[in-house]
C-alpha positions as CSV (number, residue, x, y, z in Angstrom):
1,X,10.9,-6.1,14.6
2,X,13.9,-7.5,12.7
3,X,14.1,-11.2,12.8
4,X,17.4,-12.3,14.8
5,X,18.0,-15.0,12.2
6,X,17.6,-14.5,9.0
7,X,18.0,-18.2,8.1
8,X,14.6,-18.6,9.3
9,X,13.4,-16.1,8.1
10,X,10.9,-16.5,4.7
11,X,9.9,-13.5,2.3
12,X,6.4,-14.5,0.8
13,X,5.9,-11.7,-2.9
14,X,1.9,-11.6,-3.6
15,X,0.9,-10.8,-6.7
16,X,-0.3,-8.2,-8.6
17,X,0.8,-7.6,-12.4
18,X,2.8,-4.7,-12.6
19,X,2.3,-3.7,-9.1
20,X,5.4,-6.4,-8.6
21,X,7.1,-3.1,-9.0
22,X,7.2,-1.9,-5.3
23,X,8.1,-5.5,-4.5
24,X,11.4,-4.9,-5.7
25,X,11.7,-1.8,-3.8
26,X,11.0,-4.0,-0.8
27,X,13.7,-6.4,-1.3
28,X,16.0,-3.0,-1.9
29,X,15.1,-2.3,2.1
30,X,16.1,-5.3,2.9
31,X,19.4,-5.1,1.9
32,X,19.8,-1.8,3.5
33,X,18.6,-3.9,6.4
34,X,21.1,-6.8,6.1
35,X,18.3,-8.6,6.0
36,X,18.7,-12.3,3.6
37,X,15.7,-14.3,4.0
38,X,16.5,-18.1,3.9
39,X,13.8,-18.6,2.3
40,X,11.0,-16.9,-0.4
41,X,7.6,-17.8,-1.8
42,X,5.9,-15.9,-4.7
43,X,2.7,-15.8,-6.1
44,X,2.4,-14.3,-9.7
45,X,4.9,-11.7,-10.3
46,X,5.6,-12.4,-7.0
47,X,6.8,-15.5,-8.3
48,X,9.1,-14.0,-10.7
49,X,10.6,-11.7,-8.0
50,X,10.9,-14.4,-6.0
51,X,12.8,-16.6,-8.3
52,X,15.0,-13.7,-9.5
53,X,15.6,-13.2,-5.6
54,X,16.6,-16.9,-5.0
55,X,18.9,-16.7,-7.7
56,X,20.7,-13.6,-6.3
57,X,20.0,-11.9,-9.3
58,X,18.9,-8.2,-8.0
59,X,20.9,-6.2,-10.4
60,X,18.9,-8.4,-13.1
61,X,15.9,-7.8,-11.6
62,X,16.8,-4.0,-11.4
63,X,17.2,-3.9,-14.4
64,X,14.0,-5.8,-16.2
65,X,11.4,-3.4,-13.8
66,X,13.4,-0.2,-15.0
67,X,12.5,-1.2,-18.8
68,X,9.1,-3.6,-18.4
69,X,6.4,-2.3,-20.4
70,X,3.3,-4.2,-21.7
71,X,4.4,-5.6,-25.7
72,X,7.7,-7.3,-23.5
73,X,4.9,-9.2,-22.8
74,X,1.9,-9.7,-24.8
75,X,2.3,-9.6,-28.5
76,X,1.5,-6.7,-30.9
77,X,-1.9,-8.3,-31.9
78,X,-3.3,-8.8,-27.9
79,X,-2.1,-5.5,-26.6
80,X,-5.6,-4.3,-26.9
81,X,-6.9,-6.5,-26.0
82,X,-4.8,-7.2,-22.3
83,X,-5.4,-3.1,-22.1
84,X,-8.9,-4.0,-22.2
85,X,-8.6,-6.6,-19.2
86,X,-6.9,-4.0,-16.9
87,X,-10.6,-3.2,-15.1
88,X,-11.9,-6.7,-15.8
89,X,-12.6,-8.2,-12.2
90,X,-14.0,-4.7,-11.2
91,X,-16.6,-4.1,-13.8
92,X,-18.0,-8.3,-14.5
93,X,-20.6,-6.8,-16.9
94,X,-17.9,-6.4,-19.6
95,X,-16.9,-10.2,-19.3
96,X,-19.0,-11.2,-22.5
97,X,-17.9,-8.2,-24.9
98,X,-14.1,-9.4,-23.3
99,X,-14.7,-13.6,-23.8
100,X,-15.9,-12.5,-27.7
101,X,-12.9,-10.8,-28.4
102,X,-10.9,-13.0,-26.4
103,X,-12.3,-16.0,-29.0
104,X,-12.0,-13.9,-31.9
105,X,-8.5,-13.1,-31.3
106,X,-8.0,-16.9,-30.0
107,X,-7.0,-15.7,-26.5
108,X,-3.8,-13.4,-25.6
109,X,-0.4,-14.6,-26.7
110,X,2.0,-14.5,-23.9
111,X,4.9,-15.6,-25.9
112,X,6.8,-12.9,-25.3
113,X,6.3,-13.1,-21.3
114,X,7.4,-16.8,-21.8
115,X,10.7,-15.5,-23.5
116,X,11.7,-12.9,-20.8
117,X,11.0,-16.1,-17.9
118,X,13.3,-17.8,-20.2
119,X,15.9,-15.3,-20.3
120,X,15.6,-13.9,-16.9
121,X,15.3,-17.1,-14.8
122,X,18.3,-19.3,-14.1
123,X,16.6,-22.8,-13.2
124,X,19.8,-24.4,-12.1
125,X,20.7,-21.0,-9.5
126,X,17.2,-21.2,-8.1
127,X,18.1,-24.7,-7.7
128,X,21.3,-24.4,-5.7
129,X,21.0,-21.3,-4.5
130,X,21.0,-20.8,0.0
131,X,17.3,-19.3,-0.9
132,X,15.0,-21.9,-0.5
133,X,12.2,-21.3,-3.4
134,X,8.8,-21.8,-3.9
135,X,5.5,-20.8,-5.7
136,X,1.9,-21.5,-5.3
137,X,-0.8,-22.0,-8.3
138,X,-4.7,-22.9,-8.5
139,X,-5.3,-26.2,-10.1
140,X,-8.2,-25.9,-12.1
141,X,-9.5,-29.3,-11.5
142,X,-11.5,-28.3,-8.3
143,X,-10.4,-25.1,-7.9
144,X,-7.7,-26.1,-5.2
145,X,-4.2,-24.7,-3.9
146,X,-1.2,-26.3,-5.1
147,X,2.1,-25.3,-3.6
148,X,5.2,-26.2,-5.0
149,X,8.7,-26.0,-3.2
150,X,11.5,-26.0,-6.6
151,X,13.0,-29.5,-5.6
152,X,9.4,-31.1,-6.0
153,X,9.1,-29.2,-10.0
154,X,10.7,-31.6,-12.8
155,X,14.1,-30.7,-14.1
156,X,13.3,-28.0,-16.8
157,X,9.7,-27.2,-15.4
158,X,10.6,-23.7,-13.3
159,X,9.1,-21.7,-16.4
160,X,6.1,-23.9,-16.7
161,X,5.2,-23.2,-13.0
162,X,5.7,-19.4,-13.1
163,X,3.5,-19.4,-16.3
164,X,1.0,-21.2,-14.0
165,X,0.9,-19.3,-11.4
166,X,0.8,-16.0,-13.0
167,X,-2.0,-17.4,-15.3
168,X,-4.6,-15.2,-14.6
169,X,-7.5,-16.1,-16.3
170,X,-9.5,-15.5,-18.5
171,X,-6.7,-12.5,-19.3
172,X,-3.5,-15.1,-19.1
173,X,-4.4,-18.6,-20.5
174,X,-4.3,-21.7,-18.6
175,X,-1.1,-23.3,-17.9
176,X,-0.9,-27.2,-18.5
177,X,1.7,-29.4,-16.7
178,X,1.4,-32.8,-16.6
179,X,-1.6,-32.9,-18.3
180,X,-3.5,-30.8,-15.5
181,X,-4.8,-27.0,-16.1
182,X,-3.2,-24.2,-13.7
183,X,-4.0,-20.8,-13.7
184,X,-2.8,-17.9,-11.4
185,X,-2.0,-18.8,-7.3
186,X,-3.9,-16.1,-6.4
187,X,-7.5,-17.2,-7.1
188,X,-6.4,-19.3,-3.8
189,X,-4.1,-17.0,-1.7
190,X,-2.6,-13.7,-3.1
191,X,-0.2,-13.8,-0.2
192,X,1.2,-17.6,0.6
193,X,2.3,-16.8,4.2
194,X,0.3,-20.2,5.0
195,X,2.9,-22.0,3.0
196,X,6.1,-19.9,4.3
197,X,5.0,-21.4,8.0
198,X,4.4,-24.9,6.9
199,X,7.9,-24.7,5.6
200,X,9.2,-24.1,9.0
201,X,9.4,-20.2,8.9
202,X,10.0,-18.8,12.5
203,X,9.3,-15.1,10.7
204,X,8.0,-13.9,8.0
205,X,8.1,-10.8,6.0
206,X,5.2,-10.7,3.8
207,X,4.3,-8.2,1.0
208,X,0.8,-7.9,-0.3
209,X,0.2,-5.9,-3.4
210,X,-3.1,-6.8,-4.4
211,X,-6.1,-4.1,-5.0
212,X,-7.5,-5.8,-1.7
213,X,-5.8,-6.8,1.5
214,X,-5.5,-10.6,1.2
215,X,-5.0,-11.4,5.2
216,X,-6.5,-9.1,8.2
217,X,-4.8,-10.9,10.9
218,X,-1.4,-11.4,10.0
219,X,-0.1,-7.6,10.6
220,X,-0.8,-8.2,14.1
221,X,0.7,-11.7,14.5
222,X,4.5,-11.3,16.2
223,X,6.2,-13.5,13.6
224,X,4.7,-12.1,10.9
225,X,5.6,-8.4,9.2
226,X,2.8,-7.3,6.8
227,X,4.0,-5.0,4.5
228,X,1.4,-3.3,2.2
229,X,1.6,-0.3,0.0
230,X,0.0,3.3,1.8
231,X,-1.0,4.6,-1.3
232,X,-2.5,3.2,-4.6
233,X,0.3,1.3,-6.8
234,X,-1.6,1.5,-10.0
235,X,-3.4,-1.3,-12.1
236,X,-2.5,-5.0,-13.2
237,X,-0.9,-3.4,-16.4
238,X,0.3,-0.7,-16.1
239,X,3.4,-1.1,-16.5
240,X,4.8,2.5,-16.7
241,X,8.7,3.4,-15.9
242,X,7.6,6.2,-14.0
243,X,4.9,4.6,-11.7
244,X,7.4,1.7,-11.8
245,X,9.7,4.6,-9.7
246,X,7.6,5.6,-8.1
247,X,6.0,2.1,-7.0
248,X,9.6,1.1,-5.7
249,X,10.4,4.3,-3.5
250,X,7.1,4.2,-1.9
251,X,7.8,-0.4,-1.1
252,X,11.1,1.3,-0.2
253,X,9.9,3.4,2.4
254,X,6.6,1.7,3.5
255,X,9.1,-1.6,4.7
256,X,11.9,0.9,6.8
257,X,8.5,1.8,8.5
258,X,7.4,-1.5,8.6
259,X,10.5,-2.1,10.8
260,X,10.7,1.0,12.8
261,X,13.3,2.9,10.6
262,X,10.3,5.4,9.8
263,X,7.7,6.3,11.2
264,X,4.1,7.0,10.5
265,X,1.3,5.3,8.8
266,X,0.7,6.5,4.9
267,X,3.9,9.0,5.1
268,X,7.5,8.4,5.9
269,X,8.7,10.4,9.0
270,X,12.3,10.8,10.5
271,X,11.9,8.5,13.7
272,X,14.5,10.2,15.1
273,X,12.9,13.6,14.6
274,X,9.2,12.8,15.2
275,X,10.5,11.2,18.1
276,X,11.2,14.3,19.4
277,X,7.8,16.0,18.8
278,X,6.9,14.2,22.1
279,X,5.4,17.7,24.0
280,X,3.8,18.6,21.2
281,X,2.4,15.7,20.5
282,X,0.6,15.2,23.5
283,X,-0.5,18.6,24.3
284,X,-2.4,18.0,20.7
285,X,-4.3,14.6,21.9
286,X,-4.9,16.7,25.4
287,X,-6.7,19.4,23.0
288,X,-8.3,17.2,20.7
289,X,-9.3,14.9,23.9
290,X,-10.8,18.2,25.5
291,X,-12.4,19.0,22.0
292,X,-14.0,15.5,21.7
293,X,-15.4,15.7,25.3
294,X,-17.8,18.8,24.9
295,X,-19.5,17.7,21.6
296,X,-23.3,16.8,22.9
297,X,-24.5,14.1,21.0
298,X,-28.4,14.7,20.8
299,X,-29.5,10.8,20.6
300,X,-27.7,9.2,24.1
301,X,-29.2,6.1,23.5
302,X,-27.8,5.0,20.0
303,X,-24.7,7.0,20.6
304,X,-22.3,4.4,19.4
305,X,-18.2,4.7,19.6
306,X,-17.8,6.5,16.7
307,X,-19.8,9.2,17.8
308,X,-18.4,9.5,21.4
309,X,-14.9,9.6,19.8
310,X,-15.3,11.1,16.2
311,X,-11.6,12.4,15.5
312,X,-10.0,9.6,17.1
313,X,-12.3,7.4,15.7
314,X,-10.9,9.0,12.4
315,X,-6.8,8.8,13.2
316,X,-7.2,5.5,14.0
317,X,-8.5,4.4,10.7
318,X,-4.9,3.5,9.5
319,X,-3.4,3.0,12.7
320,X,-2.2,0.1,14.1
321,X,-2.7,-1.1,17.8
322,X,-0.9,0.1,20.5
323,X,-0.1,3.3,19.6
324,X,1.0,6.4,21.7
325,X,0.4,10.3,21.3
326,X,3.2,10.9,18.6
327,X,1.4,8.1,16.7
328,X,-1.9,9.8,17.0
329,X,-0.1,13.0,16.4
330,X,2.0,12.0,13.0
331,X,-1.4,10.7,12.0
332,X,-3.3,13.9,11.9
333,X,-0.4,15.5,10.3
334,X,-0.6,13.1,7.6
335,X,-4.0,14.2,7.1
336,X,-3.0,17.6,6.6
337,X,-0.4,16.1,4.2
338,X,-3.6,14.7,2.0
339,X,-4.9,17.7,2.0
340,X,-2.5,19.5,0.2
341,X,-1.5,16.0,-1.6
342,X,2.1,15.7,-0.6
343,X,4.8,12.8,-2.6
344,X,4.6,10.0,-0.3
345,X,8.0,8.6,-1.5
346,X,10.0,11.6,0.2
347,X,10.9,11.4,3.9
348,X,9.3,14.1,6.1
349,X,10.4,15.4,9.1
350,X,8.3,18.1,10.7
351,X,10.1,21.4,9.8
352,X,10.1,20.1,6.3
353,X,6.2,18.9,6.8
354,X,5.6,22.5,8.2
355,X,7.1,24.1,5.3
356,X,5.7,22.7,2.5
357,X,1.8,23.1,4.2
358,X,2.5,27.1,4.7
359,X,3.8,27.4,0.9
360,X,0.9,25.2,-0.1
361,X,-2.1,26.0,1.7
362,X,-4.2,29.3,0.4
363,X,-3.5,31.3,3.3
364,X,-4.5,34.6,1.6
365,X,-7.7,33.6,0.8
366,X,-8.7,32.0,4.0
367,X,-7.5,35.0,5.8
368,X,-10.1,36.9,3.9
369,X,-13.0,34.3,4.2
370,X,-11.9,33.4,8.0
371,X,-13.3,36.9,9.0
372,X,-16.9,36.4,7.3
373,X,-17.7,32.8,9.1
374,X,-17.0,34.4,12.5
375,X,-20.4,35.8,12.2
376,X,-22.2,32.5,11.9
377,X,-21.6,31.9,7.9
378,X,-19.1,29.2,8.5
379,X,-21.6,26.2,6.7
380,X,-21.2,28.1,3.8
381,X,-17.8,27.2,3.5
382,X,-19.0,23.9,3.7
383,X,-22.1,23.7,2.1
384,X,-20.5,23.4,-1.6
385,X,-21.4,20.2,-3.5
386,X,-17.5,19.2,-3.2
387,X,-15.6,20.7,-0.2
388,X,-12.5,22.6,-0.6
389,X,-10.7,20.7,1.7
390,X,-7.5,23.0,1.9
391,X,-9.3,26.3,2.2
392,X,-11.3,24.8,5.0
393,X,-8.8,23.4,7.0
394,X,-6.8,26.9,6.9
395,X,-9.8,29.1,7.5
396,X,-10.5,26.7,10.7
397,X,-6.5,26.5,11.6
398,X,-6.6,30.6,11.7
399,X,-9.7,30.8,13.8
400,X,-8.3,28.4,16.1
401,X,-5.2,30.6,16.4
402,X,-6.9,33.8,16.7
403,X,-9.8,33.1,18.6
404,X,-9.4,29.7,20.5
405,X,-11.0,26.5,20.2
406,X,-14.1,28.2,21.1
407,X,-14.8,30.7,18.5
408,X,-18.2,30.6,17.3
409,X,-19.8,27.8,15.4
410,X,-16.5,25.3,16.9
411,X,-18.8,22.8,17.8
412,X,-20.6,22.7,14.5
413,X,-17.3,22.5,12.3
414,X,-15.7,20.0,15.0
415,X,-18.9,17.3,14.7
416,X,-20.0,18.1,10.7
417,X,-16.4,17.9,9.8
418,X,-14.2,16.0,11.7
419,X,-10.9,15.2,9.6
420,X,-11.0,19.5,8.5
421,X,-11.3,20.2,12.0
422,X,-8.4,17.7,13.3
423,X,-6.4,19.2,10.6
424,X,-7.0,22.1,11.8
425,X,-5.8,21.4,15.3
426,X,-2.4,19.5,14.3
427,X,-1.4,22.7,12.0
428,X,-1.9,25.4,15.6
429,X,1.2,22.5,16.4
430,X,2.8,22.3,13.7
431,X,2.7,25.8,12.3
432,X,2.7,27.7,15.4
433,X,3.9,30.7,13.7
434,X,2.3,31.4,10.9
C-alpha cells in the first residue's frame, strides 16, 4: 500500500555492512514511486544511507556504492584481518584465534571509514534538511538502546554517532562519546521501526538486510511495509561492485513488489501480465488440490497439516497471508525458476518465464529416461545421493503430459517429492506445448 502522506511517512535502513547495497536500490524505488519519506532512521550502514538520504544527496550516495570496496575502509595493515571477521558471528569457535590477532595488530583501523563519513556526510544538510534524521546505537554500559534523533547529537557530533552505531564489535572498535562506550545499534534492534513509531510515524517502510529477519510481526502490521531481500545479498564485507549491482536491482525490484507494482514472492512478475494468468492459475490449484486429496497418509492419527497438505504446505513457505490462486500459482512457478536458477533482478512475465525453462531444462535426456520409470523404476531417478532437480521435474512434467496425473508410481513421486512434483504440475501450465 502506498502511504497517502508521505510527510508521515518514516523510512527505517537496518544494517548490514555491505549488504547497505540493496538499500540504496530501495530508496531508487521510491523515487520511481514519488515516494519522500518525512522522516528516516538508520542503523549501521543504514545509518549512513540514511544520513546521505536526509541530506538529499542520492547522486552522492550513487556514486560512493558504485566504487566502495573494503581498503576505502579499513587500512592496508587490517584488511586481513576484517576479511577474517566476515564469518565471525557464524562460526564463535574462531573468536580466540580472531581476539589474538585482533591484539597483536592492536584492533582494526577504521581511519579510512572515518574519512569517507567525513567527506560524504554534510552535518549542517542533515540538520536542516525536510528529512527528519535519526540513528540508534548500543551503549555498552549495560548493554542498552540508545536512540538519537540529530537535534539531540552536539554540534560536530553526526560522525561520532555513525562511527557508533556501525561499531560492530569486536570487528569495528568501540565508539566513545561523552565519555561512554558505543558500539553498533544492532546488537539491540537491526531494524529501529520501534523508534520510527515513537516519533510519530503513521507508516513506515522498513528495510531489513540482516543475515536474519530482525521482526516477524511487522510485515503483517497495516502501517508497516517490510521490505527484505528474496535472495542472499552476500556477506558483511563483501563489498564487490558487481554484487553491489546486483544487490541494488534485486532492493529495486523486491520494494515495486512490496507495493504491488510486481508481483510474486522471490521473483519479479509483470502484475499486469500474471494478472491475466487468472484461468490458468486456478485450474492448476484445482489439479494440485485434486492431487493433494488422494495421497493416503498411512499414520491417521499423527497426521499433522503438513502432511494433509504437502505442496501447499510447500508454496506457502514464502507466501504471505491472504493470497489467491495466481499467488499460489506464480509461487510454483518460481519454484520451477530455482530449479533452473534463473537472475532474480530481471522482470518475468510468463511467456518469457516459459521460454527460458524450455531452453533450459534437459528435455532430451528426460525424454529418454521418462520412458524407463513408466515401468516402476522412477525411485531411481531419485534415489541418487544429490537429486538432479531439473532432470526430475521434466521427466515428471512429460509424464504428466503424456500419461496424466495418474501414470504409474504418481502417488509415490507426488508424497516423496513434493516441490519436483509441484513443478512438475505448474510447467503442464505454463509450457503447454512443449
Amino acid at each position: 500500500m502506498i502511504p497517502e502522506s508521505t510527510r508521515d511517512t518514516a523510512l527505517v535502513l537496518g544494517g548490514g555492512g555491505a549488504k547497505g547495497s540493496y538499500e540504496i536500490g530501495v530508496i531508487e524505488a521510491l523515487e520511481r514511486l514519488n515516494i519522500h519519506a518525512g522522516s528516516v532512521y538508520g542503523v549501521s550502514v543504514g545509518a549512513l544511507n540514511a544520513a546521505l538520504y536526509a541530506q538529499h544527496a542520492l547522486e552522492q550516495a550513487d556514486r560512493l556504492w558504485s566504487q566502495l570496496r573494503l581498503d576505502d575502509l579499513v587500512n592496508e595493515e587490517s584488511l586481513s584481518l576484517a576479511e577474517a571477521a566476515e564469518n565471525l558471528f557464524d562460526h564463535p569457535e574462531k573468536l580466540v584465534g580472531f581476539l589474538s590477532r585482533y591484539s597483536k595488530n592492536k584492533g582494526i583501523d577504521i581511519s579510512p571509514y572515518e574519512s569517507l563519513l567525513r567527506t560524504a556526510v554534510d552535518e549542517d544538510a542533515v540538520r536542516r534538511s525536510d528529512v527528519r534524521f535519526g540513528l540508534t546505537a548500543t551503549r555498552v554500559s549495560g548493554l542498552t538502546l540508545t536512540e538519537k534523533p540529530i537535534e539531540e547529537m552536539k554540534e560536530g557530533q553526526l560522525v561520532d554517532w555513525l562511527l557508533a552505531s556501525s561499531a560492530c564489535f569486536p570487528v569495528f572498535p568501540v565508539r566513545t562519546i561523552d565519555k561512554e562506550g558505543y558500539i553498533d545499534g544492532g546488537f539491540c534492534d537491526n531494524v529501529p521501526v520501534s523508534m520510527a513509531l515513537r516519533a510519530g510515524a503513521r507508516h513506515v517502510i522498513a528495510a531489513d538486510i540482516g543475515k536474519h529477519r530482525s521482526h516477524a510481526c511487522y510485515d503483517r502490521r497495516p502501517n508497516v511495509t517490510y521490505i527484505r531481500a528474496s535472495h542472499p545479498i552476500g556477506g558483511l564485507m563483501t563489498f564487490d561492485p558487481e554484487r553491489t549491482a546486483w544487490n541494488r536491482k534485486l532492493g529495486y525490484l523486491d520494494t515495486l513488489r512490496a507495493f504491488g507494482l510486481l508481483r510474486g514472492f522471490k521473483y519479479a512478475f509483470d502484475a499486469d501480465d500474471a494478472g491475466a494468468s487468472s484461468d490458468r492459475a486456478r485450474a492448476f490449484t484445482v489439479a494440485l488440490s485434486r492431487m493433494e486429496a488422494g495421497l493416503r497418509p498411512s499414520h491417521a492419527v499423527s497426521l499433522g497439516a503438513k502432511d494433509r497438505a504437502p505442496f501447499f504446505t510447500l508454496l506457502e513457505e514464502e507466501m504471505g497471508t491472504s493470497c489467491g490462486a495466481v499467488d499460489y500459482f506464480l509461487r510454483a512457478c518460481e519454484l520451477a525458476a530455482e530449479t533452473v536458477r534463473l537472475d532474480p533482478t530481471r522482470v518475468l512475465t510468463l511467456d518469457s518465464l516459459s521460454a527460458q525453462l524450455a531452453s533450459l531444462l534437459p528435455f532430451e535426456h528426460a525424454k529418454t529416461l521418462s520412458e524407463s520409470l513408466v515401468g516402476g523404476h522412477i525411485g531411481a531417478l531419485f534415489s541418487r545421493p544429490q537429486i538432479d532437480r531439473g532432470l526430475a521435474v521434466t521427466c515428471l512434467y512429460l509424464l504428466m503430459k503424456k500419461r496424466g496425473m495418474d501414470f504409474p508410481l504418481a502417488s509415490y513421486a507426488a508424497g516423496s517429492f513434493p516441490r519436483e512434483f509441484v513443478c512438475a504440475l505448474a510447467l503442464t501450465f505454463l509450457l503447454p506445448e512443449a
